[in-house]
C-alpha positions in Angstrom: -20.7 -31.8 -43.9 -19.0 -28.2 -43.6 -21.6 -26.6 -45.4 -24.4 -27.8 -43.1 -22.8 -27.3 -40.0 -22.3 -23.5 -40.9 -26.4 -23.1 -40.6 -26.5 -25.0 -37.1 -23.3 -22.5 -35.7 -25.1 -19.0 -37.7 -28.1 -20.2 -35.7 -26.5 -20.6 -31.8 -24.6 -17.3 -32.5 -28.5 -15.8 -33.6 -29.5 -17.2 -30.4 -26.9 -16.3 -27.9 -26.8 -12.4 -29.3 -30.9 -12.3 -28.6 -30.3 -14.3 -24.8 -27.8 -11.6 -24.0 -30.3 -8.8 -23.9 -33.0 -10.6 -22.3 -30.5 -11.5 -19.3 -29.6 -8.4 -18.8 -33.3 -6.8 -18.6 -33.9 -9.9 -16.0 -31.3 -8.5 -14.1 -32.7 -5.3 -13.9 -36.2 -6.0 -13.4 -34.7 -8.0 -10.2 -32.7 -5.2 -9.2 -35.3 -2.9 -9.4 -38.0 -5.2 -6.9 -36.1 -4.4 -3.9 -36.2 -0.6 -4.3 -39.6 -1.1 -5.3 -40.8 -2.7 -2.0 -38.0 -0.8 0.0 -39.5 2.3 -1.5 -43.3 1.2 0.6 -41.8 1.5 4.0 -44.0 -0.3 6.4 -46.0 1.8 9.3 -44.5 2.5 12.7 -45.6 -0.4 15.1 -47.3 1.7 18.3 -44.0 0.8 20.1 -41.9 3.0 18.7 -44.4 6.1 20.0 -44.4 4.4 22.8 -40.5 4.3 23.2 -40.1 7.6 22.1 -42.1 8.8 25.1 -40.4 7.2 28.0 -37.1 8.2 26.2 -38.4 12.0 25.7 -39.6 11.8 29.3 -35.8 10.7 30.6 -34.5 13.4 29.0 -36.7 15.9 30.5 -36.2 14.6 34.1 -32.5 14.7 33.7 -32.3 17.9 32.0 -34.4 19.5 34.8 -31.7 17.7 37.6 -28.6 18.9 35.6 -29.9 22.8 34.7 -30.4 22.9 39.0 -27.1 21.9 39.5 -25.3 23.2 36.5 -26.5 26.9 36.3 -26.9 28.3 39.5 -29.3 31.4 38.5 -31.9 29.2 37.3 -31.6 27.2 40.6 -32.7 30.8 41.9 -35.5 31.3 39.5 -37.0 29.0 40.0 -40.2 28.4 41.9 -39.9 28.4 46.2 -36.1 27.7 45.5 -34.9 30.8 47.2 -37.7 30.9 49.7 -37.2 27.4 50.8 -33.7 27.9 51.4 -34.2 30.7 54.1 -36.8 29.2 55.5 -34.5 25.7 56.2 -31.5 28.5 57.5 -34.0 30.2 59.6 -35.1 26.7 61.0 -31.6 25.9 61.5 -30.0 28.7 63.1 -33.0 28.3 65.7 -32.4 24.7 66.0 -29.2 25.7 66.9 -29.7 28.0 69.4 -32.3 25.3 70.7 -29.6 22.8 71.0 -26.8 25.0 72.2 -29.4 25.8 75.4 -29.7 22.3 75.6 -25.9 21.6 76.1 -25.7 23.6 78.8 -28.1 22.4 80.3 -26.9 19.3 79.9 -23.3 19.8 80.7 -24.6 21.4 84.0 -26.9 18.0 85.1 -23.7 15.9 84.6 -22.1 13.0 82.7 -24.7 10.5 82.4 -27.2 12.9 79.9 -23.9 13.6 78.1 -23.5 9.8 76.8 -26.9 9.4 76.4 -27.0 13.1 73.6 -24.1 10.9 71.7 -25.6 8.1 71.5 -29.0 9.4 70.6 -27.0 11.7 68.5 -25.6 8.9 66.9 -28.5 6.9 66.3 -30.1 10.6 64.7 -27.0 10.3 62.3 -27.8 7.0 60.9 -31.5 7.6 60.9 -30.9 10.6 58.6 -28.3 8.9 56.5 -30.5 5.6 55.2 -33.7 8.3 55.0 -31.1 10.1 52.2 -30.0 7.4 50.4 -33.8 6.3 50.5 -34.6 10.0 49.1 -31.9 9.8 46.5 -33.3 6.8 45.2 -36.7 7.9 45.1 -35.6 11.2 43.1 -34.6 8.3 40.1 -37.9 6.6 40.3 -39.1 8.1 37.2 -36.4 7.8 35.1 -36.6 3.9 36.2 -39.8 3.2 35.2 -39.6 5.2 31.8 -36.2 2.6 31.3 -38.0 -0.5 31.7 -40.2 0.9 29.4 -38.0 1.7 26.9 -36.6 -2.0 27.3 -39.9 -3.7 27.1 -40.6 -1.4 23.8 -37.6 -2.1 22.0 -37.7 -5.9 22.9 -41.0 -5.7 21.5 -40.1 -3.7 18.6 -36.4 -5.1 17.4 -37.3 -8.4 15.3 -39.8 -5.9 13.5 -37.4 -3.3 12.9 -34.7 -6.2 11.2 -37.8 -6.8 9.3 -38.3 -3.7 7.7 -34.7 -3.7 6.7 -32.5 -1.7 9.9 -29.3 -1.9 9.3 -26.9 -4.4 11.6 -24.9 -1.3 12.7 -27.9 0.7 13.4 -29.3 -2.2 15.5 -26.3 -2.2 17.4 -25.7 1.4 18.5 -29.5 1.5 19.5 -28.8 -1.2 21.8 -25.5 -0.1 23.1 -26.6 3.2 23.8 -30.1 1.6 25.7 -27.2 0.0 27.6 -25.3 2.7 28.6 -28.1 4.5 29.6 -28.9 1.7 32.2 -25.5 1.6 33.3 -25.6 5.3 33.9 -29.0 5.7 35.9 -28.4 2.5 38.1 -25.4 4.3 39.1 -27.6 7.7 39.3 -24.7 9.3 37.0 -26.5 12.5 35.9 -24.3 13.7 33.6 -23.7 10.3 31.9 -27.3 9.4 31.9 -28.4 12.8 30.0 -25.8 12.2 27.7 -27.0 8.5 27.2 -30.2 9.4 26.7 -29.8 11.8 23.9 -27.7 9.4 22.2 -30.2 6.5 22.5 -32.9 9.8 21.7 -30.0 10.0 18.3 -30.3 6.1 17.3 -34.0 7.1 16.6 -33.3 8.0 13.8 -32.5 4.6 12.4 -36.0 3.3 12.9 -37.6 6.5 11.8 -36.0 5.8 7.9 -37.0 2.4 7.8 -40.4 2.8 9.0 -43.2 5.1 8.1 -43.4 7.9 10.5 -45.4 11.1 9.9 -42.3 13.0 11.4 -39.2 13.1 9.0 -36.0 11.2 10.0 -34.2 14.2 9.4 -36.5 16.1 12.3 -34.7 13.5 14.9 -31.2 14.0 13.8 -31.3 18.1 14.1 -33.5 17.9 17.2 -30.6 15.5 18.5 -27.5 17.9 18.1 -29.6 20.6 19.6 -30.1 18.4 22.9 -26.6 17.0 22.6 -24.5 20.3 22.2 -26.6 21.7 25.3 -25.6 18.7 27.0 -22.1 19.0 26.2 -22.3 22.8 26.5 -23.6 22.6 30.0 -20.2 20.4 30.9 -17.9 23.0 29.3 -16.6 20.8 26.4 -17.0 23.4 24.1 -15.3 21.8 21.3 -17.8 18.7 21.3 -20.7 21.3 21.4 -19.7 23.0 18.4 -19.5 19.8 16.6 -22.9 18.8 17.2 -24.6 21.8 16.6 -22.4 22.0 12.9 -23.8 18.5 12.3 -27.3 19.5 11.8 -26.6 21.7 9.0 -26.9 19.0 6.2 -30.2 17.3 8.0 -31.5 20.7 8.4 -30.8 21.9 5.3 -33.2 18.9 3.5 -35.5 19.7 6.6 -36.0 23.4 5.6 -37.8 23.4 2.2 -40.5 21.1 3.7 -40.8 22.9 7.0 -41.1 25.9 4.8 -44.2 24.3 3.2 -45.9 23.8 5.8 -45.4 27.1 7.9 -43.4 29.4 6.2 -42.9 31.6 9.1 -42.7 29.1 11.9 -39.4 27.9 9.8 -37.5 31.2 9.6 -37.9 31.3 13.3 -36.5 27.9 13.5 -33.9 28.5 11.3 -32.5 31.2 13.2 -32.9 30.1 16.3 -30.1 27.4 15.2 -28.2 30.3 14.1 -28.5 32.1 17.5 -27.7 29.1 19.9 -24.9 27.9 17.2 -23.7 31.6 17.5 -24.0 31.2 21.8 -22.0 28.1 21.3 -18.9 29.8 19.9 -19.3 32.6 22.7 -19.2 29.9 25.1 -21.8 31.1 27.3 -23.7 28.7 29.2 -26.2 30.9 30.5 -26.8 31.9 26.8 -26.9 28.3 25.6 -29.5 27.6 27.9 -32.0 30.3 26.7 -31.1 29.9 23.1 -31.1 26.3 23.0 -34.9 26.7 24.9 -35.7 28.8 21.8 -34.5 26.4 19.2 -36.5 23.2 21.2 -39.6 25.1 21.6 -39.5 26.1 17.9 -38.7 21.9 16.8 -41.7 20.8 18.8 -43.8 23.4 17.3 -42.5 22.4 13.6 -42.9 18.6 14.7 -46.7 19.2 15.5 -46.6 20.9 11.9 -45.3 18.2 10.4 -47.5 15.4 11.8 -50.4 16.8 10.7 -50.9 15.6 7.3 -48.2 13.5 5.9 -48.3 14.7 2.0 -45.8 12.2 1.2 -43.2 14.7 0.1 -40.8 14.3 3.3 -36.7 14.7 2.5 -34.8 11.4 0.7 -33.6 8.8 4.0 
């Protein structure tokens, strides 16, 4: 019986040495499926152009509030803003003069046109003070409707993005920073809203690597510390604006080579334009930051038109 077992055992040895290989090469075949079809990411649904929009828009509305109230000389330059100012003091000082011609007349007709001036005066008051709130409220309208946009977009868009594989964490910031940025215009925050919305204009970039975009992922995040260190910049926390603006160097440094390919010149300009406003940055000068950072943005959204234009399939690893 020994003899003719020994065939039997040679045999399952013979057979377990040729299963190993074949297990592992299953292994890798299935390993290799998911990059395969992670590789083919799937297009951009029309509501994340859509989003993008009303989020770009934001940014530019509050951007234009915050650069009146921020930097002064701009406020100056810009359009009827110096004009209109002494025309209002010229109306003033001659509605004063009006009025003060009025009170003596009316101290000199007696006490009875005295209390009715206060209470009409009074009634003036509260007139003025509901037609400013309503005028304050009106000044947010557009950054309003862009929001409900945005919120109608990414409701639209979120089971669709966890379909093409964006991460949990991703997921979450985008909606976190969608809700501080409704927090922050409902209170009409301006400096809290245009921080909001370049961070919710930053978690872009999570939807741009797992869908197929004909701008780059690495386009949002280096257009994103531009617009944040400005921000930050333009509230004097100079140590946060430095940050930001170091942070692009790695997505900008993929960026380069295919920005270079498709307008050679149009990229060294880029390129040091980031230099200059990083180098405005460490000078701390806000007027400087302004006009540099201008430079930088107008040279992205040139280089982003660039970009779209034919998609050779050569963009930087997500």
């Amino acid at each position: 019986m020994p003899p003719k077992r020994f065939p039997f055992i040679l045999v399952a040895l013979l057979l377990i040495i040729l299963m190993v290989p074949t297990g592992c090469g299953q292994k890798q075949s299935a390993s290799q499926k998911p990059q395969s079809s992670t590789g083919q990411k799937p297009k951009a649904p029309p509501e994340a152009e859509d989003m993008l929009k009303e989020i770009t828009t934001v940014i530019g509305e509050l951007d234009r509030k915050t650069r009146m109230e921020k930097v002064p000389s701009l406020q100056q330059a810009a359009p009827g803003g110096v004009d209109s100012g002494q025309g209002s003091q010229g109306q003033g000082s001659q509605g004063s003069q009006e009025s003060g011609g009025s009170q003596e007349g009316g101290s000199s007709s007696g006490g009875g046109q005295s209390q009715q001036g206060k209470e009409g005066g009074q009634k003036s008051s509260s007139g003025q003070s509901g037609g400013g709130q309503q005028k304050t409220t009106d000044q947010w309208q557009k950054e309003l409707q862009s929001l409900k946009k945005i919120h109608r977009s990414w409701n639209m868009l979120e089971p669709q993005a966890v379909e093409a594989g964006l991460p949990p964490g991703d997921r979450e910031n985008f909606k976190l920073a969608l809700n501080d940025l409704t927090v922050a215009i409902s209170k009409q925050n301006l400096e809290a809203s245009l921080l909001a919305a370049i961070e919710l204009y930053g978690q872009y970039t999570g939807l741009a690597r797992v869908f197929a975009m004909p701008t780059p992922a690495e386009f949002y995040e280096v257009q994103y510390g531009v617009m944040s260190s400005m921000a930050e910049a333009s509230r004097e926390d100079w140590a946060a604006a430095s940050g930001k603006i170091t942070a692009i160097s790695a997505p900008w440094s993929m960026l380069l080579p295919l920005a270079g390919k498709k307008d050679k010149l149009l990229a060294q300009q880029t390129d040091l334009s980031l230099k200059d406003l990083q180098d405005a940055i460490s000078n701390e000068e806000i007027n400087l930051v302004v006009f540099k950072g201008d430079i930088a943005l107008n040279n992205l959204k040139a280089l982003e038109k660039k970009l779209s234009q034919s998609q050779s399939g050569s963009q930087p690893s997500s």
